[in-house]
N, C-alpha and C positions, 0 to 999 in steps of 0.2 A: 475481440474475436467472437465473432457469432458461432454457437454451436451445432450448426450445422457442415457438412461434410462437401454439402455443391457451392456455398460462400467461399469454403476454404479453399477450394480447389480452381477457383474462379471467380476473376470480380464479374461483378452483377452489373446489367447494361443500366447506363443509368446512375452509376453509384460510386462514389469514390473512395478510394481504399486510405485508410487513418495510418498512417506513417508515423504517428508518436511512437516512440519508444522510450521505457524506462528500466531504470537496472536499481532493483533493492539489494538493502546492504544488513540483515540481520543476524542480532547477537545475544545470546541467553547464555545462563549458567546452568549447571548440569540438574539442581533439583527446580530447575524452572521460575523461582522467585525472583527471580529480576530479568525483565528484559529490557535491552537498550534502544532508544529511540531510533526506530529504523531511518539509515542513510540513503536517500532516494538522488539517484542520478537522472536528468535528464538532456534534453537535447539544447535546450533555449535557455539563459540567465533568468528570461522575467517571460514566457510564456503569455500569447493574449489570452487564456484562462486566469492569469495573475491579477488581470486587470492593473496590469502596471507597479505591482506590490512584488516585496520579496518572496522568497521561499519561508525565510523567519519570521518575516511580518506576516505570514497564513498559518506561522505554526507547525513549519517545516524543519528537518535538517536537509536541506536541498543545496546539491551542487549541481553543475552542468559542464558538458563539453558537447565536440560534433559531432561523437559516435553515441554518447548517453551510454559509455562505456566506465569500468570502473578503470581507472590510471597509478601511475606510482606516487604523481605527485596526490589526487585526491587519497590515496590508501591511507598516506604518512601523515595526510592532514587529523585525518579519520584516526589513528592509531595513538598519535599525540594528544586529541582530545580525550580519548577514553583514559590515556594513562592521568591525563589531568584528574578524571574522575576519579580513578581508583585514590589516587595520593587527596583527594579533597573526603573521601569516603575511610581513607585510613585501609587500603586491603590491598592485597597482592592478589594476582591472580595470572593462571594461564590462559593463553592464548590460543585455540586449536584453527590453525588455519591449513586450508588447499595451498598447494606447491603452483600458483598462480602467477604468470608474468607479472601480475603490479603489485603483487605483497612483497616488497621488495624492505625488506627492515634495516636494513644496513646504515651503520654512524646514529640512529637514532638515538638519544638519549634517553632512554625508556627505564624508569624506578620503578614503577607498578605492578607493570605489563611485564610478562614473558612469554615470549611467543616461539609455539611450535609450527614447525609444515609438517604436514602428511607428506610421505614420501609419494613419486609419481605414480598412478595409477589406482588409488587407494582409495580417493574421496568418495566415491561412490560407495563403498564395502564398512568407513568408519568415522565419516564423517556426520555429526551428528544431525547437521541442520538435513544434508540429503538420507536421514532415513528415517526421515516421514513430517518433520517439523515443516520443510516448503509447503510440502504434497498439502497438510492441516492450514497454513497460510491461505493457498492454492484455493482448495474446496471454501474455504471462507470469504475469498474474495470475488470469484465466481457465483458465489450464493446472492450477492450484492447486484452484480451484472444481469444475471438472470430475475431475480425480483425486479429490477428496474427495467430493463423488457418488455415483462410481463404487461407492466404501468401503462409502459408507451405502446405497447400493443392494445390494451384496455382504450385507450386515448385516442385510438384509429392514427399514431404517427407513421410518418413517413419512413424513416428510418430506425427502427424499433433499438439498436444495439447501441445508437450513437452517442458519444460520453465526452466530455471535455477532460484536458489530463490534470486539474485539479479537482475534478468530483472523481475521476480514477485514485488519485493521490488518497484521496478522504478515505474512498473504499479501502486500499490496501494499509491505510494504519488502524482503522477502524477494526480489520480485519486479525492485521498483527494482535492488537491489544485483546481480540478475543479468544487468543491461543490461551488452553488454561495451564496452569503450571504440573497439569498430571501427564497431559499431553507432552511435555516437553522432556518431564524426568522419563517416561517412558522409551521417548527418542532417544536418548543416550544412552539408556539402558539397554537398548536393541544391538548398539556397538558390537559391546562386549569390552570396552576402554574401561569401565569401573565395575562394580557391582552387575552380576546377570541376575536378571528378570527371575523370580522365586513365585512368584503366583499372576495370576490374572489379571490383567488392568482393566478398572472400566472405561478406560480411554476408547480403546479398541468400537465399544457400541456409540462414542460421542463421534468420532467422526463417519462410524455407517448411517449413523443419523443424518447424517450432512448429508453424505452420498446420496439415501432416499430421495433428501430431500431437492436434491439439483436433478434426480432422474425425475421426480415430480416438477417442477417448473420446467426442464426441456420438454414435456411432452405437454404441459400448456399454450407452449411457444409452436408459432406456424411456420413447421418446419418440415421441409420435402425429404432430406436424409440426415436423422438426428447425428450427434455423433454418441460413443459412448461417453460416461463420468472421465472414463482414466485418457480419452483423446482430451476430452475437454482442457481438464488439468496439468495434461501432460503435450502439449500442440508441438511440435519438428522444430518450430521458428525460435522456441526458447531455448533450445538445447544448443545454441552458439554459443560461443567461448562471447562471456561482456568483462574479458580484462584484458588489457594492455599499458605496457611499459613504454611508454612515449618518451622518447628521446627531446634533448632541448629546442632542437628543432624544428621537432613538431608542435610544440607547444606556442610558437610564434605562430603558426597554422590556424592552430586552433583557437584560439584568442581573438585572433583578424576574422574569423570567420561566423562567432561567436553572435555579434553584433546582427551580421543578415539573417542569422538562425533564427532571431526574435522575429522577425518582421513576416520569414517564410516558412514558418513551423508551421507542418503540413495537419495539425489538427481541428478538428471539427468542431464548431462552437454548437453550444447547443442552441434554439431559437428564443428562448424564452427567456422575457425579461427578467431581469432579480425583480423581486416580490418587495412591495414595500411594507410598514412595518401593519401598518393596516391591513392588507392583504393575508400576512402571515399571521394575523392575530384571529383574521375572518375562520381562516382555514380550521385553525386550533382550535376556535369555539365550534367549528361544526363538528368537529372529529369526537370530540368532547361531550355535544351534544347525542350522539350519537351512541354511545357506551352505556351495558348495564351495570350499574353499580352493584344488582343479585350477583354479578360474576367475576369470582376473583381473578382472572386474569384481565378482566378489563378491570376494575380497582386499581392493579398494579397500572394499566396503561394510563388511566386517571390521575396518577399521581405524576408519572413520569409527563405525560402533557401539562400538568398545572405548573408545573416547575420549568419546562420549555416557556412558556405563559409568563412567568413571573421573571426570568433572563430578558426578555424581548422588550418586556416593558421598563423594566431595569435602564437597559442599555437606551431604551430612547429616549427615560426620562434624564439620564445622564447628558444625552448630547444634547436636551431640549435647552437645560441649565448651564450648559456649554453655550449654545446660541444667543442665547439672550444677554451672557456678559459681552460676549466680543461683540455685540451690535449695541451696545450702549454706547450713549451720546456723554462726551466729557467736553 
């Protein structure tokens, strides 16, 4: 979604509006030390972003139906694997869930896991991930969208916001994983379900940091009516219910229709070719090139790129010694 207020309110002549939709599935503990590899739903099994690969062969927990809706049968799938975890980890734990049509727990076998609902109309007021852990997600993964903009505006592109929904997938875990664990005990403590708040967090200044910082990229961005931080983050279109309890019925539906979703998933490829390893090794040494080593924030980026550098070369010298045996003459 472009952050602008006349995109949103109208498609632009000319331009095609990106119909991917995805529905995240995350889960953290109350002093924020562990968070679970977010479950991403979407629309297609193998997306032409996948380039023909799984969700787990990219490094995914990715499931799919036609709505890119969360369901009862993916919940139970989802709830049975975490209890595997806890019983593989040795730990019990509770479960705080929304009063959701697909959190449907019933007959499950569950040793680990205990699972509470919030009663109707609550999740907003005590639920921990809605009071302020998405919003911290949200501003993270947004901060990604608008740097890349920025780029393809830099770049003189055509379409400055266009993303493919596996470099979106990248952004939102990337994003997840930089929630820090003050952020999230602070979230729960906001409740009032355990221990209240007794002093100041410095969480509070790490996400207006973000905020600055997204008010500064929209107004890099050439844009006729900006919107504000809390539209950006907060846009109409997300506030739809993404659960449903599918009936067996519909699940023959869905599955037969599953197959065409590959073929006409309505998302936008980006134009540009993957980068071969040359190319990408071109880029690193300019980047590189580039950096004073008098300043320590470039030092740190210095190290952070030689270590990109030494992955890339790694991984081709792997497949070069790969090559060479299976084209051996016996």
């Amino acid at each position: 979604m472009a952050p602008d207020r006349t995109i949103a309110r109208r498609q632009i002549e000319g331009s095609k509006k990106n119909k991917t939709r995805l529905t995240f599935v995350f889960t953290a503990n109350a002093d924020g030390s562990h968070k679970m590899e977010p479950l991403i739903i979407g629309h297609a099994q193998r997306p032409r972003a996948f380039d023909r690969k799984s969700g787990e062969q990219l490094g995914f927990y990715y499931r799919s139906n036609a709505k890119a809706w969360m369901t009862g049968l993916i919940f139970r799938e989802w709830l049975q694997k975490m209890d595997q975890q806890m019983q593989d980890a040795n730990r019990k734990v509770l479960l705080l869930l929304d009063n959701a049509p697909s959190h449907v727990v019933r007959d499950l076998p569950l040793t680990n896991v205990q699972v509470f609902l919030f009663p109707a109309n609550t999740t907003s007021k005590i639920q921990p991930m809605d009071a302020g852990i998405i919003a911290a997600f949200k501003r993270r993964y947004r901060r990604f969208q608008l740097q890349d903009a920025i780029d393809r505006d830099e770049q003189q592109k055509a379409d400055i916001y266009k993303v493919d929904q596996l470099i979106a997938m990248k952004w939102a875990k990337a994003a997840w994983n930089d929630i820090s664990s003050k952020t999230i005990a602070n979230c729960f403590k906001h409740t009032g379900l355990f221990e209240r708040e007794t002093q100041k967090n410095e969480v509070g200044s790490e996400e207006q940091d973000i905020e600055n910082e997204l008010k500064d990229a929209i107004n890099q961005l050439p844009i006729s009516l900006p919107m504000s931080v809390h539209e950006l983050i907060n846009p109409k279109e997300e506030q739809r219910v993404a659960h449903e309890e599918i009936l067996d019925e519909d699940l023959i539906k869905l599955s037969s229709s599953q197959d065409q979703e590959e073929e006409e998933d309505g998302e936008v490829m980006d134009e540009n070719p993957a980068m071969s390893t040359k190319e990408k090794l071109n880029v690193l040494h300019s980047c590189i090139s580039f950096l004073d080593l008098s300043n320590p924030n470039h030092v740190i980026a210095h190290k952070v790129l030689r270590n990109i550098q030494f992955e890339i070369q790694t991984i081709e010298k792997k497949q070069t010694i790969l090559d060479r045996y299976f084209c051996k003459e016996y």
